[in-house]
N, C-alpha and C positions, 0 to 999 in steps of 0.2 A: 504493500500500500504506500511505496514510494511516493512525493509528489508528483514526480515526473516516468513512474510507473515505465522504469528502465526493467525492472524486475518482472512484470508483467508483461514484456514485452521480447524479452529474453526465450528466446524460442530453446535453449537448455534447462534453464529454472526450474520450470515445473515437471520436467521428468525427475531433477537431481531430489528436491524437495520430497517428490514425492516416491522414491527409492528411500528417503531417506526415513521418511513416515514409519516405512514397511517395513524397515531396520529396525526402527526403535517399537514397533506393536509387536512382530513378532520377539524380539526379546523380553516382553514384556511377559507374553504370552508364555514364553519357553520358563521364567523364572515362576511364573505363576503355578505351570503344570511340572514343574520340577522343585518342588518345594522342598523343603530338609524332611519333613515326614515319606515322600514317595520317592524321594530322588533315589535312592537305594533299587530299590523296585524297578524304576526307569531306567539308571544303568543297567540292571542285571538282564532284561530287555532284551537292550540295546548288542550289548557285551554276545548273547547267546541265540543271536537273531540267524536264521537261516535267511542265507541273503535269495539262494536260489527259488525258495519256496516263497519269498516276497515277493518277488520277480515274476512267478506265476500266477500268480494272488493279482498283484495290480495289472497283468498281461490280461486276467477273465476280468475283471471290474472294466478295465479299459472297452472290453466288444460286450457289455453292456449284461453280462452273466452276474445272475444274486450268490454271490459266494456266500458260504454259511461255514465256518474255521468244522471240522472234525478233525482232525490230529494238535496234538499239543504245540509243534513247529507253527500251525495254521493259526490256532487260537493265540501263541506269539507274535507273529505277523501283522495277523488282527487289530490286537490291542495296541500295539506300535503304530499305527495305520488311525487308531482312534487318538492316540498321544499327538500324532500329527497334525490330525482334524482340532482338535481341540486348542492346539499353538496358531494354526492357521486361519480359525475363526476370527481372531481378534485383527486380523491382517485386511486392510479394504481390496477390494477385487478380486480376492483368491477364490476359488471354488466353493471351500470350507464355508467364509462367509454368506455366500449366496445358497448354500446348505440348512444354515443357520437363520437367515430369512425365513425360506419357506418353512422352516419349523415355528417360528415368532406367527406366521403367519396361519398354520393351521392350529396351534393354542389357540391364537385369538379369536378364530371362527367356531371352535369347540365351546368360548368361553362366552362369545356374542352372537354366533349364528352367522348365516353367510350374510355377505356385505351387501349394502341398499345402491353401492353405486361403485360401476367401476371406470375412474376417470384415467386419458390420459392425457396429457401435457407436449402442448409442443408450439411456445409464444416464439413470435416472429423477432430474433434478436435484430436480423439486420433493418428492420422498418420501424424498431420500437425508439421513441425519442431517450429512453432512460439508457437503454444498454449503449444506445452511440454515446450518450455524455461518458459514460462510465469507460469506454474503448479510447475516447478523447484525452487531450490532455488538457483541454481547459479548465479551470477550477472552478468557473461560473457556470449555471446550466443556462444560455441562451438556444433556443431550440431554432435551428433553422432548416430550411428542405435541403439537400443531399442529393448527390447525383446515384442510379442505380452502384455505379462503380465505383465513388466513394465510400457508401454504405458499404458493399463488400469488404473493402480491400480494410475499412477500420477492424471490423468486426473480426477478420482474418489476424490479423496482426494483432490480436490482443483476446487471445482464449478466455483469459481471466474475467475480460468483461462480460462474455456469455455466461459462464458460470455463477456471477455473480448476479447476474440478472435474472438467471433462473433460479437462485435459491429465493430473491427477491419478490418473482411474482409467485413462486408456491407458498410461501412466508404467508403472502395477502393473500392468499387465496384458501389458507385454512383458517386465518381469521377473518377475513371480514364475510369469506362464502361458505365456509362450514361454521364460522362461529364459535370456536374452538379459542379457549383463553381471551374472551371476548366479553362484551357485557350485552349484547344483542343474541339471540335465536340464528341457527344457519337459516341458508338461504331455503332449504327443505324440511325444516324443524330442527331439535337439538340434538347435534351428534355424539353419538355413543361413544365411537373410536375412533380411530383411522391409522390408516398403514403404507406409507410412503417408498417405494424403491426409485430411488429417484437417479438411476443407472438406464432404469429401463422408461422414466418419466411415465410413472403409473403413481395413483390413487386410490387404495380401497378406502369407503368409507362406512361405518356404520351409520343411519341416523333410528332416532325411537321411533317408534310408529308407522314404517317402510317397512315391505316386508320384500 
């Protein structure tokens, strides 16, 4: 959030940053599920792991077969394979977390019932007056019309301002249209829940009364 948004602009940045994210969640993850009561356990693991029987294990998981562990090596395997999942949920974009979604996400239909509405999102950054300010470097928001190929080429050059714009209008869009931490009713009565993947700019929403 430079003034002059050199950092935002920086077409290396936001990969290094966000390598770097993934460094610091998964070890976070790893000291978490390695604690001084299991760590024992987790090296011994580790230490007596049959590498070839892993190897076959994630070769049937990979062409889409329910493996189920029957040998002790398997059931080894296994749980080394669960130690992983559970380090790599905490990691954004890894498989594990989008694993860990669809679990958050069928609790909550167990707990609320299926959802009243399924939204998806897709705001126009390059015609929106907010994301050009935000793409720009000017520090005043003067709104003015924009040739088609200036609107590209800002928008392109400056990821961070899409991103920002779209946490922006989902932001407003669960309070002021779902009503959610709000002091008004959503726009369909008052919502129960809601459940964001905002990877895939999707919206479940619960509200009372929808069936």
């Amino acid at each position: 959030m430079y003034h002059d948004k050199r950092f935002q602009k920086d077409p290396h940045f936001p990969l290094i940053a966000f390598n770097h994210e993934q460094i610091r969640s998964s070890s976070t993850g790893s000291y978490l599920q390695a604690e001084k009561s299991t760590f024992p356990d987790v090296a011994r693991r580790l230490l007596s792991l049959n590498t070839d029987v892993l190897q076959e294990m994630s070769w049937r998981m990979s062409n889409g077969e329910i493996v189920r562990p029957e040998t002790d090596d398997e059931r080894s395997c296994y749980q080394v394979i669960k130690d992983l999942d559970c380090v790599a949920s905490h990691v954004d974009g890894s498989g594990a977390t989008r694993k860990h979604q669809r679990n958050e996400i069928w609790s909550l239909m167990a707990h609320c019932g299926a959802p009243s509405w399924f939204i998806t999102f897709a705001p126009a950054d390059v015609k929106h007056p907010i994301c050009l300010y935000f793409a720009d470097t000017q520090e005043k928001f003067t709104p003015k019309i924009r040739s088609d190929d200036e609107r590209y080429r800002l928008i392109a050059s400056n990821p961070a301002a899409g991103a920002r714009f779209f946490d922006f209008m989902v932001k407003a869009f669960i309070k002021d249209v779902l009503g959610v931490n709000s002091t008004h009713s959503g726009l369909w009565g008052n919502t129960k829940a809601y459940y964001g993947t905002f990877r895939r700019r999707v919206i479940l929403a619960w509200i009372n009364g929808i069936c």
